[in-house]
N, C-alpha and C positions, 0 to 999 in steps of 0.2 A: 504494500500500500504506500502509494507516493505519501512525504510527511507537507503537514499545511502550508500555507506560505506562512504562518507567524513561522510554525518552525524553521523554513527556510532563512525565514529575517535573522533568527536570534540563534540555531544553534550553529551553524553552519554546518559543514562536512559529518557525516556521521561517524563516532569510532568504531574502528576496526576488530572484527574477533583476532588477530595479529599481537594486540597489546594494548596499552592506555596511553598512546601519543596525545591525543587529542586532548584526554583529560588531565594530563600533565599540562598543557599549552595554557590552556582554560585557566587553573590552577596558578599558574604562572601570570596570567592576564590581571586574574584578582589580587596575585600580590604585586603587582608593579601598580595597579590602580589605585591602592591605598595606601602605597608605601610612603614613608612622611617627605614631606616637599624639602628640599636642601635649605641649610640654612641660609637665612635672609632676615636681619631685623625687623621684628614687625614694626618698630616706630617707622618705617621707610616707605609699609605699606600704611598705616597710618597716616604716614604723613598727606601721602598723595589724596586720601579721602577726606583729611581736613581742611584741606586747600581747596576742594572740589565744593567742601559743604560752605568756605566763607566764598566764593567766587558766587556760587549762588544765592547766598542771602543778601550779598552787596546788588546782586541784578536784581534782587525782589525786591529790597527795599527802595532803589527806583522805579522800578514798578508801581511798586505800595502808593508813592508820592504820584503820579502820572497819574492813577485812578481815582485817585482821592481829591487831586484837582479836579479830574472831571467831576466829579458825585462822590460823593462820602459812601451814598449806598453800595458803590462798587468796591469797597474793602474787602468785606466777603468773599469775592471773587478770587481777590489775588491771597486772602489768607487763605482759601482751599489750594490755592497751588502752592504755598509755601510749604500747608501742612502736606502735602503729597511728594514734596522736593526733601523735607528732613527727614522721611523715613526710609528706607530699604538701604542695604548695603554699598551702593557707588560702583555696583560690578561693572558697570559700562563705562564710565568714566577713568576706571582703575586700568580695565584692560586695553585704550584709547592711548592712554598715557605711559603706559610701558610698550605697548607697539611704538610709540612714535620715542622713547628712549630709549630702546636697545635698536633703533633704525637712524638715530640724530646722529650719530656719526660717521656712517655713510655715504648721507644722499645730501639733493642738494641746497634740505634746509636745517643743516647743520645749524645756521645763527638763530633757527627762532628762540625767543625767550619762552623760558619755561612756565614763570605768568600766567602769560598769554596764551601757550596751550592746556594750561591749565584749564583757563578758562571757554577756552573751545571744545574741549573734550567734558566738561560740567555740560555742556548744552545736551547733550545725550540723555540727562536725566530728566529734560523735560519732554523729549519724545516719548521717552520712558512712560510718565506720569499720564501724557495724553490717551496713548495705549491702554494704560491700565483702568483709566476713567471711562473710555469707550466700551474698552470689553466687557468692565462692569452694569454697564448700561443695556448691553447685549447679553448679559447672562444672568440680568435682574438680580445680581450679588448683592447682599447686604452687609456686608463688613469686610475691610481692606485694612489691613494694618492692626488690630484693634480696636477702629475706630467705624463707625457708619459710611459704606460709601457714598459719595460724592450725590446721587443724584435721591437717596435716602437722604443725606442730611439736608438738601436743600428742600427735599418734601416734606419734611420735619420743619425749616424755617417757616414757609409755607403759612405753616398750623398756625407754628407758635405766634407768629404776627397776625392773624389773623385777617391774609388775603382769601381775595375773592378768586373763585374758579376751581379747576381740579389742581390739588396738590401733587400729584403723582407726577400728572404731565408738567408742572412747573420745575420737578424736580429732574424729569429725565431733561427737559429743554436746555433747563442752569448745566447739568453737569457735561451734553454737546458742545456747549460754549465755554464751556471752564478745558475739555481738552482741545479744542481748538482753540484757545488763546493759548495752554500750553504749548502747543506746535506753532505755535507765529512766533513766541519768544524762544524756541530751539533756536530756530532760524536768525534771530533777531542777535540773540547771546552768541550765535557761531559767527556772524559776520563783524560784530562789534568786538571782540574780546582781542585783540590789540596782533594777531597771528599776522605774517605779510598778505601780498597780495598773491604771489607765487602760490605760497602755501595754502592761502583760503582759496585758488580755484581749482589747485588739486585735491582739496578737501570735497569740494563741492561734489564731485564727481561719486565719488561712494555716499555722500551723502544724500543724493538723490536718490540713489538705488536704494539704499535702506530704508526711505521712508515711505517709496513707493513699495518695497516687499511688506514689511509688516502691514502695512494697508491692504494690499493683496493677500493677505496671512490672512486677516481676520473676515475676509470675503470667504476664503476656502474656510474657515473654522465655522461660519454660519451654515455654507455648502454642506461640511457633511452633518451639519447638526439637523441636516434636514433631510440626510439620506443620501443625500449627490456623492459623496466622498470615499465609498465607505472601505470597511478593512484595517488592519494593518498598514499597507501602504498607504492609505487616505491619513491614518493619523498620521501615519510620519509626515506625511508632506506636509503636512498643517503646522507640526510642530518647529519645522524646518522654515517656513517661514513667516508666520506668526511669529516666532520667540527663537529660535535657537538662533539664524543671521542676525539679526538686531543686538543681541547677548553678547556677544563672542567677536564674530568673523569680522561682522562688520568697523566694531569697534578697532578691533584691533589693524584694521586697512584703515582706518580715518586718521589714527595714528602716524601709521606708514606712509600716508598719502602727505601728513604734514610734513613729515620726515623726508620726503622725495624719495623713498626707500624706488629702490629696483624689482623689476620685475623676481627676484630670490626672491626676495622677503613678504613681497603679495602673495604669494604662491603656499609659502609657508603660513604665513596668518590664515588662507583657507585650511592649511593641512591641520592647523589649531583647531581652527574656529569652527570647524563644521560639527563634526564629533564632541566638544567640549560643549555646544551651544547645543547640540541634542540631549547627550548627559544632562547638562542643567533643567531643561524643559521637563527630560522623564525624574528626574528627584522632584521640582514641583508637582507631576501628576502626581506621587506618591504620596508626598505630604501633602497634598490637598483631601483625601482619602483616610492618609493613616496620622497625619502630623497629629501635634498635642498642641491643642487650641491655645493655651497657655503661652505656646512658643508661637505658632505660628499666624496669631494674632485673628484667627478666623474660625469657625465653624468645623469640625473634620465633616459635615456631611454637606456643606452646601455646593462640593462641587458634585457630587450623586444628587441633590435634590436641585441643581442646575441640569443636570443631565448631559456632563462635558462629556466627549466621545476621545476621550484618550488614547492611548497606545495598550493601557493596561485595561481599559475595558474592552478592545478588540481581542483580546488575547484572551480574556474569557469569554466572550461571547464564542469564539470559536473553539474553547476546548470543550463547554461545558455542555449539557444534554437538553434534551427539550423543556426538561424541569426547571434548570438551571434559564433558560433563553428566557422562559416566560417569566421568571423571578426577575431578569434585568428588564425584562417590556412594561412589569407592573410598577418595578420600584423606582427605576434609573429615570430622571426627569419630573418624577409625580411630587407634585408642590404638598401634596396632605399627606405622604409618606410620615412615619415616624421614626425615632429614636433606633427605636427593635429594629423595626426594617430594614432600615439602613445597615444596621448593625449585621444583620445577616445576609446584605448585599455582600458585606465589607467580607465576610464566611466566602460568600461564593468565588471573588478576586484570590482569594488565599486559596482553596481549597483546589481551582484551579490552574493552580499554578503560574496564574497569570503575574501574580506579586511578584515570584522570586525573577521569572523571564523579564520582568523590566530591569529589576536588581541586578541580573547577569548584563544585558543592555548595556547600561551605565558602566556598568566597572569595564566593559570591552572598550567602549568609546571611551571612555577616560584616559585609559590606559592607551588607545590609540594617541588622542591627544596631546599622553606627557612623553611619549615619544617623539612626536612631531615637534614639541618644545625644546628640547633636549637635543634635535638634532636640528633647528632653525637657525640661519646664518644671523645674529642678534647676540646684542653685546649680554655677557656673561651676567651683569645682575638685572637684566631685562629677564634671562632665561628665568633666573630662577625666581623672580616675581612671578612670573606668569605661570612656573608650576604651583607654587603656592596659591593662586588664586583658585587656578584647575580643580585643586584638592577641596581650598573652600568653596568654590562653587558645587561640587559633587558631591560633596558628603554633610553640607549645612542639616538643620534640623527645623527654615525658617524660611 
């Protein structure tokens, strides 16, 4: 019996009655994927993320002032994107900035100041936030960070002021415009942040393709959520460009681009980026499922009571029996679902092994990844930041 296409995806090659090559490989895969990242002071990657977080409260707080001129009522506006800018980790801006410093002294924008890419590669975290407020608006999500999302708390304003109309629709409308002011001031922060002209129109060039893929991502993410997509390879593709280019590849070519790096090192930022920026996506699916609400500031069932079409729920849908289909056709998606339910959704992903085959997934492309790192033409403490991040973006718990 031919094996499925997940299995094709995830296990590869079958072992051999001969001996355990394969599962020695495997074996080997998992321990290069976890093994601890070389050292590198963390104050160094610190550093890079506190210089990201004052680059953009310096841009918000003219912001603040610009909107406040206009209407005092428009504060709100820019304090939801300030609150959406001081939370999450800076992976996009971190890995922006060590592509374009293990490629600064090659190519041919060796003199930009660091500053100023600094602050170019901050701009990333407002695509970021625009992303994250739309898909929350497309996935009817009620908490992002800890905190109500975006188009929740403006429905909640709403009440509490006591306007006229539907609250709901005033809430999805505010939080449409709060990620689209997000996306005009990516733009705004990448062209102002003090980079040359050289440098900012080779930046421009990946820049556009990134904003146009994640945009294209979240069209295919609607696709299969409506059946157009489906499978295994429909999640990956989604994953692929929805979140994992934006995450990783991209970043780290916007970098390289400032850098004027050569056709080596674009090359290698894909061989990075692609694999490391998949890893990340399938540990979000996992934690979105199995995380501990506590840490991961959200709900563990509302991406089952969203009805995300994952990689790890294609992987059960197709191992598990007719019993098992119809448990995800009643549970996965249904807004009045409960606690239990869910909870024996969460039985079926495990039972079918569909958990651990994302877990193998991940540590394969990881471990793909910190190869690619290891052996990318990039100055020596570029390298080893960037394994370090690998690590923590793979194996976070948030």
């Amino acid at each position: 019996m031919e094996r499925s296409t997940a299995a094709a995806l995830l296990e590869g090659p079958r072992p051999t009655r001969l001996g355990d090559t394969d599962q020695m490989i495997a074996a080997e895969q998992q321990r290069e994927a976890v093994r601890p990242a070389p050292p590198l002071a963390a104050a160094d990657l610190d550093r890079v993320r506190a210089a990201v977080a004052v680059a953009l409260t310096d841009f918000l707080d003219q912001q603040r002032a610009t909107l406040a001129g206009m209407d005092g009522r428009l504060v709100p506006v820019v304090d939801e994107v300030c609150a959406l800018a001081e939370g999450g980790k800076k992976l996009r801006p971190s890995f922006a900035y060590w592509g374009w410093r293990g490629a600064c002294g090659q190519g041919s924008g060796a003199g930009e100041d660091e500053a100023a890419v600094l602050r170019a590669v901050a701009a990333l975290e407002f695509v970021h936030a625009s992303a994250l407020v739309h898909d929350d608006v497309m996935d009817a999500a009620g908490t992002r960070r800890g905190r109500p999302t975006t188009h929740i708390g403006f429905a909640d304003r709403h009440s509490a002021h006591g306007f006229s109309g539907d609250g709901e629709l005033f809430g999805v409308g505010a939080a449409i415009l709060v990620g689209d002011l997000a996306l005009v001031w990516s733009d705004e922060m990448l062209r102002c942040s003090g980079i040359s002209e050289p440098a900012l129109g080779r930046a421009r060039a990946v820049w556009d393709t990134m904003r146009t893929e994640v945009t294209a991502g979240q069209y295919l993410d609607l696709l299969r959520a409506a059946g157009g997509l489906p499978g295994p390879d429909g999640a990956l593709t989604v994953a692929r460009y929805k979140s994992a280019g934006y995450t990783v590849q991209r970043p780290l070519q916007l970098g390289a681009a400032i850098a004027g790096a050569g056709p080596a090192v674009v090359e290698a930022c894909a061989a990075i980026g692609l694999p490391l920026g998949e890893a990340f996506q399938l540990r979000d699916d996992l934690l979105g499922v199995f995380g501990d609400p506590e840490v991961t500031g959200k709900s563990a069932d509302d991406d089952l009571r969203e009805g995300k079409q994952t990689l790890l729920v294609a992987l059960a849908e197709e191992a598990t029996d007719d019993v098992g289909r119809r448990l995800l056709g009643e549970l996965l998606g249904n807004p009045d679902a409960g606690a239990d339910e869910f909870q024996a959704l969460r039985g079926l992903l495990v039972s079918t092994g569909a958990r651990d085959r994302v877990e193998e997934r991940i540590t394969q492309r990881t471990a793909l990844a910190r190869e690619a790192i290891a052996e990318a033409p990039m100055a020596e403490d570029a390298r080893a930041a960037l394994d370090a991040l690998a690590v923590a973006a793979t194996t976070r718990t948030a």
